[in-house]
C-alpha angles and dihedrals in degrees: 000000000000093000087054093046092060095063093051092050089046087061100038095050093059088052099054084039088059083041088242104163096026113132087241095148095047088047083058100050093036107051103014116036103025093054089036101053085036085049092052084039093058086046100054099045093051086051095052096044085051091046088061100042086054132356096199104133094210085062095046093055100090097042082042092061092033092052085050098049095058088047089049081062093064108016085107094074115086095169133117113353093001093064094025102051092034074244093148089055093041085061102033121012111193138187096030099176089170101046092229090158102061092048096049086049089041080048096048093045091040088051100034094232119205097199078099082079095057112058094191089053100041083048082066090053112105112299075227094068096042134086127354094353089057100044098049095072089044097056098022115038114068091202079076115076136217115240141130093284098055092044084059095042090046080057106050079047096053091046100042090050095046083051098048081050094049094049082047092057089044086059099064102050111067095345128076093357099060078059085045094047099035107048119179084016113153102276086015099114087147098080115015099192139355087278091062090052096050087043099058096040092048080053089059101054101047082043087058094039085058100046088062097052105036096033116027089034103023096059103047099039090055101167131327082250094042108026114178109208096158092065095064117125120248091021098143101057092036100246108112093120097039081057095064094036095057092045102048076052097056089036074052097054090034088054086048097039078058095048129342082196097093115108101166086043106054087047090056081048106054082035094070097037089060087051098050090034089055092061134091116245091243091061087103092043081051098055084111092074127064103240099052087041096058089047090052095053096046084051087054091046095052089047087058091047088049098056083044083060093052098046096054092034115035091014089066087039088064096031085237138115137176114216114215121338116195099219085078092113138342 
């Protein structure tokens, strides 16, 4: 007995040291999607009820960040309602290189458009023009006034964007995570089996890893003889930076929810925290000159250690990988 019991534990062990049979896709649904989309939910509703209560932008502000940074927790989560229903660009639309948003807004407010009274209506208008990415002008950019039309347009915005949340949250209960839960389940042909699961949501977080480097950094930063600090994203209401910061912090707690068990790569992790933490805010707005620059670029190379760290040390734990993902860089 005891001769047989020593081979079985020689071929379990391997298998709890890989992290093979840990719940790692219900810890994600569980403690860090589901909290994080009912968190943005919460958010959004509380700016919009502000917003009709007063339209004021200088009032709006504060609801305005605090609603961004919850979605900054779960943006990187284009699954289920957010891919499907176009539902993550309906709440933040970045990059815009052709500025489609702004004209759309600059269109709405020219034409006094009453599509702001019908919020089914006003939910068809350019994803450019919706969420976040309407609202910061708005708030944010004086060469916009503040008359009756953009109080009504501020509104539409705030309600459209507490609804997108809502359907988000909805999502997620019921909806996208009994197919992430349930893999190979009788009408579930989006993921076929656990490995499906891990893989798409392993997918998410490099994916995430890589938006932030080749995206929120990348394109800023341009090159070091043509940086482009006017493309950063967030640049109107000042939180570019905060933008990257509170995401690597939710990719932080996604990569945990997955497996605690990753010692190089919650040092990575902390590691770059520290780095982006330690930087003013104005660091983006300061790519034109050489020292924030150069901050900015060895942020960006960290970021992409870091998702180095992730592929050959949470990837194996969950027997998955991802292959190349463009985002890599701009």
């Amino acid at each position: 007995m005891r001769n047989g019991f020593l081979p079985a534990i020689a071929l379990i062990l391997p298998l709890f040291a890989a992290g093979i049979g840990r719940a790692d896709v219900a810890e994600v649904v569980q403690d860090h999607a589901r909290p994080g989309y009912s968190a943005f939910s919460a958010a959004t509703e509380r700016l919009d009820q502000a917003a009709q209560k007063d339209c004021a932008p200088a009032g709006l502000r504060e609801a305005f960040h605090a609603a961004q940074d919850a979605w900054m927790g779960v943006a990187h989560l284009h699954l289920g309602p957010a891919e499907e229903g176009g539902l993550s660009l309906a709440i933040l639309f970045w990059p815009d290189p052709k500025g489609s948003g702004a004209r759309t807004l600059a269109g709405l407010i020219r034409e006094q458009n009453p599509v702001v009274t019908d919020p089914a209506a006003f939910s068809q208008i350019s994803v450019a023009a919706r969420g976040f990415t309407g609202l910061e002008p708005l708030l944010f950019d004086p060469a916009f006034r503040a008359d009756d039309y953009s109080c009504a347009l501020t509104k539409a915005l705030t309600a459209d964007l507490s609804a997108s949340a809502r359907a988000l949250e909805a999502g997620w209960n019921g909806g996208i995570d009994q197919l992430l839960l349930e893999p190979g389940a009788p009408g579930n042909t989006q993921f076929l089996s656990l490995s499906e699961s891990r893989r798409a949501l392993f997918t998410q977080l490099i994916s995430g890893l890589e938006f932030n480097a080749g995206q929120r950094l990348g394109r800023p930063l341009g090159t070091a003889e043509k940086p482009r600090p006017e493309r950063a994203e967030a640049r109107l209401s000042g939180r570019s930076l905060r933008n990257i910061t509170l995401s690597l912090e939710g990719l932080r707690g996604f990569a945990l929810a997955m497996n605690p068990s990753l010692p190089r790569s919650r040092k990575a992790f902390d590691a770059v925290l520290a780095s982006a933490r330690a930087l003013p805010e104005s660091t983006l707005a300061d790519f034109g000159t050489p020292g924030p620059w150069q901050q900015g670029e060895a942020l960006r190379q960290e970021i992409l250690a870091l998702r180095d760290t992730l592929r050959s040390e949470l990837g194996p734990s969950l027997a998955v990988d991802t292959g190349f993902n463009s985002q890599d860089r701009d």
